[in-house]
N, C-alpha and C positions, 0 to 999 in steps of 0.2 A: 504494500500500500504506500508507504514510504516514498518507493522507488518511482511508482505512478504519478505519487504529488510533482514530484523533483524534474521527472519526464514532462508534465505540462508546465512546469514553472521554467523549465528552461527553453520551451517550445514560443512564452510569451515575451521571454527574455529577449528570443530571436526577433521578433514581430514587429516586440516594441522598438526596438534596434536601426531594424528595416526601415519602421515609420520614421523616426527619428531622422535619419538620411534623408529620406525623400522630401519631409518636409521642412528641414533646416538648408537642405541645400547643401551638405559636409559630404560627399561625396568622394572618390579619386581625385586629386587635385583640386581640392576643394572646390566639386563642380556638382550641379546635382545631377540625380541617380533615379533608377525606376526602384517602385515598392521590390519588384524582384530582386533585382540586384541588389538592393540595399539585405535583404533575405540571404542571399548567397554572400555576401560580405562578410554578413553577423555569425553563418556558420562556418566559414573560412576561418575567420581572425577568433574564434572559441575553441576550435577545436586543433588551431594548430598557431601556438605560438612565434613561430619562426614567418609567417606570412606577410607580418605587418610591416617588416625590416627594409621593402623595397618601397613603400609608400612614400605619396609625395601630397604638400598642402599638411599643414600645420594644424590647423584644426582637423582635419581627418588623423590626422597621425595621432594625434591627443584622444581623439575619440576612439577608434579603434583599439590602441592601449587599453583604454578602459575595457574597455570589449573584451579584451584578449585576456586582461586579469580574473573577471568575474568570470569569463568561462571556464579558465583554470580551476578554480574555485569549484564550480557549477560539475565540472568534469570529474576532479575528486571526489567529490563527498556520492558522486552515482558509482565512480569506481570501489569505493570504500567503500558501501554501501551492498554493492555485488558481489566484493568479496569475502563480505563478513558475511553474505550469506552463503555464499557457497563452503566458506569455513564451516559454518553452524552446522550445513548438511552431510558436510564429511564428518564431523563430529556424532552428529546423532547416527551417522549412518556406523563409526567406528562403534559407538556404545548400543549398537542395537536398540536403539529408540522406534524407526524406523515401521513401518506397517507391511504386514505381508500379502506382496499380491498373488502369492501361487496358489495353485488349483491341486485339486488329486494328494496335496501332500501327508508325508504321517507327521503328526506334530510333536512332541516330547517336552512334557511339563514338568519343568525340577530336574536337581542335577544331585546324583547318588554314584556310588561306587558303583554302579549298572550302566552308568551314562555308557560309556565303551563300547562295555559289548553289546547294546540292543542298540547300537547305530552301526557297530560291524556284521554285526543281521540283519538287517536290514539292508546295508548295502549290497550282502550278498543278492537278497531276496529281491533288489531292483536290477541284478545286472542284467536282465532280459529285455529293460524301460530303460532309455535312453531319457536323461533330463528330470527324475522325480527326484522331488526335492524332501530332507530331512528338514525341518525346521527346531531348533530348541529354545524355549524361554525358560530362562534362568535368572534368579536375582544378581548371582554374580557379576562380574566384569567380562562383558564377553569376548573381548582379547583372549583373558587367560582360557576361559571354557573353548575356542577354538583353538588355541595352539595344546591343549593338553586334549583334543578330540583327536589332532593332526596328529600328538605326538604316537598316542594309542593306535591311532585308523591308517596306517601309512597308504592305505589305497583306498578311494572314497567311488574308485571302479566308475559308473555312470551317473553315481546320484551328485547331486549339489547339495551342500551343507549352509544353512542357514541358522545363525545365532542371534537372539535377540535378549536386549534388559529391560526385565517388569519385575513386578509383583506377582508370581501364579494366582492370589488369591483375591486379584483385582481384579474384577470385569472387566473395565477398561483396557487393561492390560493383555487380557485372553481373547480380548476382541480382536485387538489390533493382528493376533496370530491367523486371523481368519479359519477359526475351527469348523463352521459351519460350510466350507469347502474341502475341509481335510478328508484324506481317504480314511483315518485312522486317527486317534489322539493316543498317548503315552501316559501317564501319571505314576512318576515315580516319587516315592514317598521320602522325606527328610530322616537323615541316620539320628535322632532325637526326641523328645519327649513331646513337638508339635505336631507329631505325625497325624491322630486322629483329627486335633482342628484342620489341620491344611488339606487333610484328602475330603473333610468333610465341602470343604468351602469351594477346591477347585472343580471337585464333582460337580456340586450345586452352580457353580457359574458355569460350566461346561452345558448343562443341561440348559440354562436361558440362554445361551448363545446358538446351540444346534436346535433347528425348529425339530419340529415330532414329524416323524415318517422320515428324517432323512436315513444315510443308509452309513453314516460314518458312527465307527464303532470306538467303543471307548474303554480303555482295558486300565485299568488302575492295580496300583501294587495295595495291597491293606494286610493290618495285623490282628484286628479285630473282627471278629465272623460278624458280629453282632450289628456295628458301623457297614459292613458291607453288605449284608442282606438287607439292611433298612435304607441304604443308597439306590440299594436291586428294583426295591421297590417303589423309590420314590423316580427313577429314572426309566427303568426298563430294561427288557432284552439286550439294547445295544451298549448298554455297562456290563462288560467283564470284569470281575473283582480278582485277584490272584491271591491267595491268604499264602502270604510268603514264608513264615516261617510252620504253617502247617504242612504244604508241599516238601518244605526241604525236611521236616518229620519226616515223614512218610517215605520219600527216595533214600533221607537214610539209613533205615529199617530194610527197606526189600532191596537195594541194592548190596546190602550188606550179607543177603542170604548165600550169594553166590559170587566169585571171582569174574568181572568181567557184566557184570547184569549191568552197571552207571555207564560202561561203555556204549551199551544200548539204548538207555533213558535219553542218552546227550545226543545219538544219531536220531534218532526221531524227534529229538527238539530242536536242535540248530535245523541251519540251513544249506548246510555243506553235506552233499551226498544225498541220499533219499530223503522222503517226505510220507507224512501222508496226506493223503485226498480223500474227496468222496465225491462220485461221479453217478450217474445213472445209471439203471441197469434197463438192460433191453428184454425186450419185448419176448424175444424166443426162451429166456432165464428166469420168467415168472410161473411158476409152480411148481420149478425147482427146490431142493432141498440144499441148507446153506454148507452141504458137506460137500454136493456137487459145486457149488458156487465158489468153494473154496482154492478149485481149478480151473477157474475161468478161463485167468490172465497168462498170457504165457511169460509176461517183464514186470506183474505187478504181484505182491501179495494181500491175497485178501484176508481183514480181522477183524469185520466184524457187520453190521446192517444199522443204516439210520432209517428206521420205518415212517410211514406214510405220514403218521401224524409226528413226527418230529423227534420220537424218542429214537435215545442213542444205546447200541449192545456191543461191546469188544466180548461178550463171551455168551454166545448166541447157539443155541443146542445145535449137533450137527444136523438135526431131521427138522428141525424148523425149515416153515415153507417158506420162500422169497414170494412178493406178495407184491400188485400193481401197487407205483408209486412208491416204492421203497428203492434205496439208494445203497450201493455197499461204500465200505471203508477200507483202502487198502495201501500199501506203501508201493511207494514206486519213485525211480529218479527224480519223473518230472511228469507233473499232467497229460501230458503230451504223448505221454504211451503206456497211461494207464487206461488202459481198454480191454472190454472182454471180449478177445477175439478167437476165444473156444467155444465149441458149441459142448451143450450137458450131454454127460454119459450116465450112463443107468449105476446108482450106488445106493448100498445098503448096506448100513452098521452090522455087522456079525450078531447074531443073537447073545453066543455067550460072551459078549466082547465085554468089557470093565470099560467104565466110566471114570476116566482120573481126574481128580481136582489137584487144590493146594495140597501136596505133601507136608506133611506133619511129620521132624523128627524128634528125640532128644537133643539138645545142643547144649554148650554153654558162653553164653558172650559174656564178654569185659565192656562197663562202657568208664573212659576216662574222661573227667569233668563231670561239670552240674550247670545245666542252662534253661531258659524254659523252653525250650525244645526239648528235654527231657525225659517230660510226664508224657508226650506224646509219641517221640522214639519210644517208647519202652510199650505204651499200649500198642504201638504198630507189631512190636516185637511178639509182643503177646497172643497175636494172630498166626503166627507162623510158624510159631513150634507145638510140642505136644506137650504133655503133661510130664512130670519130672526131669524140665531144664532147668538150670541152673543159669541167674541173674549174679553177674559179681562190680559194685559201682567204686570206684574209687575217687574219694571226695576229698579234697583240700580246707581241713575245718581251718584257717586261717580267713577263710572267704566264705563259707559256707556253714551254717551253724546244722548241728546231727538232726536236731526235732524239725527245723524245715524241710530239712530232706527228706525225713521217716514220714511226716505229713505229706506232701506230694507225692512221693512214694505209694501212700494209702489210697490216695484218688487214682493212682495207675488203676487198679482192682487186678494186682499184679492175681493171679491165681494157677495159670501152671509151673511156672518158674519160683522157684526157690530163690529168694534174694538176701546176700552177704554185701550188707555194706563195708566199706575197706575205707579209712583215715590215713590220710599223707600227700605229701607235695605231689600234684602230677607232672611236675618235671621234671622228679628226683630221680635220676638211675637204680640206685639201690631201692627204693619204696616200686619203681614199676620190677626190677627186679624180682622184689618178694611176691608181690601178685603174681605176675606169669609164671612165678612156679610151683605155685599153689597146684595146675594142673592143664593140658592142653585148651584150648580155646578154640571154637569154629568162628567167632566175631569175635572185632576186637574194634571198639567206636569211640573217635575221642573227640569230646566237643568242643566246642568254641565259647568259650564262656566271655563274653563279649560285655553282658551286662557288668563285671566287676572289673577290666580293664578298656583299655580304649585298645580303637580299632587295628591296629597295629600291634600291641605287645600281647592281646588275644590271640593274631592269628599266628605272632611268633612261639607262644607259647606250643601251640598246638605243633607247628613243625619241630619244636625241641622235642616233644613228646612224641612223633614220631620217629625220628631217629634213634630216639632211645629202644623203640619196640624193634626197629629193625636192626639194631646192634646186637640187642637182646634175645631176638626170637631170627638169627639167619637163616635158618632151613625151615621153618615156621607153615605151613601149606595152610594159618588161618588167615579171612578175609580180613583187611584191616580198611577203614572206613575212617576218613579225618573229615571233617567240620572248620572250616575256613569260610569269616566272614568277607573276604574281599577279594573278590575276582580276579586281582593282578595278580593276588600271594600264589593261585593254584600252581601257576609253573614251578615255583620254588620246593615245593612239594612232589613232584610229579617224577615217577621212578622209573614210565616207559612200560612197564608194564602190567596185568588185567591183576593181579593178586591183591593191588591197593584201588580206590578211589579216592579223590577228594570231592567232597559236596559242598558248594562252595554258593553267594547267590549266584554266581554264574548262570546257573540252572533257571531261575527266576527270571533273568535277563530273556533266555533265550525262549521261554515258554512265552512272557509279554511279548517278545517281538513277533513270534508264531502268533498267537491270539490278533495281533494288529493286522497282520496280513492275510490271515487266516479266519475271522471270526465265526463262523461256522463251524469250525473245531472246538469249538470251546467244551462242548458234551462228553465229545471223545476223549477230550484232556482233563473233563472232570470225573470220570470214568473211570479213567487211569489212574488218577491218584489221591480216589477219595476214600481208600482203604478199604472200600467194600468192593468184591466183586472180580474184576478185572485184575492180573498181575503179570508181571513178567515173570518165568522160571527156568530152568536150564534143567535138564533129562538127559540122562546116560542115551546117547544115540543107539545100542543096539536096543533097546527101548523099543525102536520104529522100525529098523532097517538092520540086516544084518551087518554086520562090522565087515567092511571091504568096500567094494567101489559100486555105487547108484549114483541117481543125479534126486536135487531136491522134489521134484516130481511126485517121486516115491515116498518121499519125506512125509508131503503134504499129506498123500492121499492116506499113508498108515497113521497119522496123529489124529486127524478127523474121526477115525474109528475108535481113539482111546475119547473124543472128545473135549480134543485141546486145539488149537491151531499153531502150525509150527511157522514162525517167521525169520529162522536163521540159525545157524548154528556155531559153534567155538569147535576147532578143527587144528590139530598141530600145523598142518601143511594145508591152508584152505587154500581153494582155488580162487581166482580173480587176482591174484597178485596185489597191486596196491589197493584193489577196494575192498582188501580185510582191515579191520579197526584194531586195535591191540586188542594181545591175547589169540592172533586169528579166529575173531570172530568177525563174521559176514552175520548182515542183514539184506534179506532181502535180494537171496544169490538167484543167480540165473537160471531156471527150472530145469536145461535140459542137460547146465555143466555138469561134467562128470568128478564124483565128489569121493576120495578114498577115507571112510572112515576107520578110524583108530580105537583101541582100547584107552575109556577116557574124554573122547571127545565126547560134547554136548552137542542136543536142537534146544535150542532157544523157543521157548513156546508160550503162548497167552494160556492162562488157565483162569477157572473160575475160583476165588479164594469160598468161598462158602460151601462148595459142595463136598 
């Protein structure tokens, strides 16, 4: 506006100028002059100092001068003027002030040790989209949240990365991100005590910025079940909530049952390697049986049916019929060749054929630390074994007093396992010493006790406490399971091979980034890891197949009949070469590769934990 006044005040500046000439008669030689000329004079001798130097006639010369001074004048304060704004806009545009005009984009609200890896999932998941844009709004400076995006993302592949500075729990602010264009929103939760206020608030402003019926989905991190089913329902379907620290319960529970199971959990959650989908099913595959259905694909494995009205099954009886408007669920590289391009053959469960669920053995796990993940590790635990396991916890009464322990303890309704509590430092060699040799161990879980240290000397502790088990226990053939709050620490951790895991948020990363570009999966992913029902397990291969050379094929077709479905297996020498994962295990092999099995190797299969 400024700039406008200045632009007509120097337009009458000229005018008057003009006028002034023509009717004083001060002209060139002091002669007089047309309105026009006198017009091109005023802009001549304004806009360039050096013009007036060849003039002749004493009063023109005197008057001109003056001319030539005020436009100097006239000329600065618009140059100054343009360049303080163009400062101001590199400015707001460095601190991300700035409004965003993209379309299609995922948005990412809040910045957590997840920032990383669900923008490195992401980028995976657009290298097919040339030009979709990440956007993040964070309160911080968004200098440093871009060069530590850059530092972590060294390839950002197709997509464009957009940082901006707000408030998340400003309207205003969520505005300007244009969420109500977004393909997807983010909300990742702050590593502190505002967490419930802020997911409450960013939710709720998310909701009055996206009108109703739109199609962008909105996947939020929470820790309270209670805050996110009352979000469920004040928002709808298109709020995914993710209860973060009850998933990593749970994964580290059933990952722990078997060497090599997290290596599976983490290929069906990233974005690197296979996936799953869910596609339709045709027309010739309806009154099918889901045993026949489970050899459709000749490049996809099928695990499971999203039926007509929208209910989701990963563990679906094999003689269940496939039904108009039902949908399967199945893994596969890439949508693009998941198709059932088999036609049904005639099959029939064996009459005396068994039905296998969750196996149930005697075990005994170690878990080291006390977190509240805890009470929930230990009830997942409690579904998995049989009656007279043995529970042994070893707790740091320095940080942990005995009666809260034995009180949470009591709400586990620990009841097949027998549990010895054990007192001493869990970083001390000699104290994990004495434990481990109390007696062998099939699990060995050490957690993250995060709430009594800060984020760093938690997850350090934890890696000291693993090197101690592996110093301690080298020929050791138990599962050992670490608990690492911070995504970077995992590598530091990391032995290369299937005998350890670390569960890390990582996992949480990778699920919210799935969910955003996935939203349709959400059933299957709750499915998975809502402790009932569905589970990943690993089975003695001669189990299905004789021990010697088949292709998965045969896998599939003999697991259907125990009534599991087989989606991979752990093999000393698997075939595919780099597309086995540690431990050689394959998901999701080739149906018709030819596969040598061994004494020892495993199929990796979905089972039903209730039956």
């Amino acid at each position: 506006m400024v700039l406008l006044w200045l632009g007509v005040l120097t337009a009458l500046f000229v005018i008057l100028v003009a006028g002034i000439i023509q009717i004083t008669g001060i002209g060139p030689s002091d002669s007089s002059t047309s309105m026009t000329e006198g017009v091109w004079l005023a802009i001549t001798r304004s806009l360039d100092p050096g013009t007036f130097s060849g003039d002749e006639g004493d009063k023109f010369r005197f008057g001109m001068l003056a001319v030539t001074l005020i436009g100097i004048f006239l000329g600065a304060t618009i140059i100054g003027i343009i360049s303080s704004g163009i400062d101001t806009r590199l400015e707001t545009l460095r601190r991300g002030r700035s409004a965003v005009v993209e379309v299609g984009h995922t948005l990412i609200i809040g910045r957590s040790d997840k920032l990383s890896v669900v923008i490195s999932e992401l980028v995976e998941a657009n290298r097919s989209e040339r030009g979709r844009a990440i956007v993040v709004l964070t309160a911080d400076d968004p200098v440093e949240v871009t060069d530590e995006i850059r530092r972590d993302v060294k390839d950002l592949g197709t997509s464009r990365l957009v940082v901006r500075s707000g408030s998340p729990t400003r309207v205003n602010d969520l505005a300007r991100m244009n969420p109500q264009d977004a393909k997807s929103v983010i909300v990742l939760s702050p590593d502190d005590d505002t967490a419930r206020a802020y997911l409450v608030k960013v939710v709720l402003g998310l909701n009055q910025l996206i009108p109703a019926g739109s199609a962008t989905t909105i996947v939020a991190e929470a820790d309270d079940e209670e805050v996110a089913d009352a979000l469920s329902e004040v928002v709808g379907p298109r709020l995914n909530t993710v209860i973060s620290s009850a998933i990593v319960a749970r994964i580290t529970a059933q990952v722990s049952r078997m060497s090599g199971l997290g290596a599976v959990y983490q290929e069906l959650l990233d974005f690197d390697g296979d996936e799953m989908y869910i596609v339709p099913i045709p027309e010739r595959w309806v009154g099918s049986s889901f045993g026949q259905l489970t050899l459709a694909s000749s490049k996809a494995t099928i695990i499971g049916l999203e039926r007509a009205d929208g209910t989701v099954s990963l563990t679906v009886e094999s003689e269940s019929i496939v039904m108009a408007g039902d949908k399967v669920i199945g893994i596969a590289e890439d949508d693009s060749v998941f198709v059932l391009d088999r036609d049904p053959v005639p099959w029939a469960r064996p009459a005396d054929h068994p039905v296998m669920g969750l196996e149930l053995a005697r075990e005994r796990t170690l878990i080291v630390g006390w977190s509240s993940n805890a009470q929930l590790i230990i009830k997942e635990v409690e579904t998995h074994v049989s009656q007279g396991s043995e529970l042994v916890i070893l707790v740091d009464p320095e940080f942990h007093e005995a009666a809260d322990v034995e009180a949470e303890l009591a709400l586990a309704g620990v009841a097949k396992q027998s549990v010895s509590l054990r007192f001493g430092s869990t970083i001390s060699r000699p104290v994990l010493a004495d434990v481990l040799s109390s007696g062998a161990f099939d699990h060995v879980m050490l957690l993250c006790e995060r709430s009594k240290f800060g984020l760093d000397e938690a997850d350090a502790r934890v890696l000291l406490t693993l090197m101690h088990v592996r110093a301690l226990s080298p020929d050791s053939t138990n599962n050992v399971i670490a608990e690492l709050a911070d995504p970077n620490d995992v590598e530091l951790g990391h032995q290369g091979d299937s005998s350890e895991f670390i569960v890390s948020m990582q996992l949480i990363s990778l699920l919210m980034a799935q969910l955003s570009e996935s939203p349709h999966l959400s059933h299957v992913f709750a499915d998975m890891f809502d402790g009932v029902g569905a589970a990943v397990a690993m089975h003695p291969a001669e189990r299905y197949v004789p021990l010697g050379e088949t292709d998965f094929d045969s896998v599939i077709a003999s697991a259907r009949n125990w009534g599991v479905v087989a989606i991979g297996y752990r093999a000393a020498s698997p075939g595919g070469g780099s597309a086995a994962l540690a431990g050689g295990i394959r998901v999701n092999p080739s149906k018709t590769e030819r596969i040598s099995f061994n004494a020892g190797d495993m199929i990796v299969v979905l089972v039903n934990t209730v039956k």
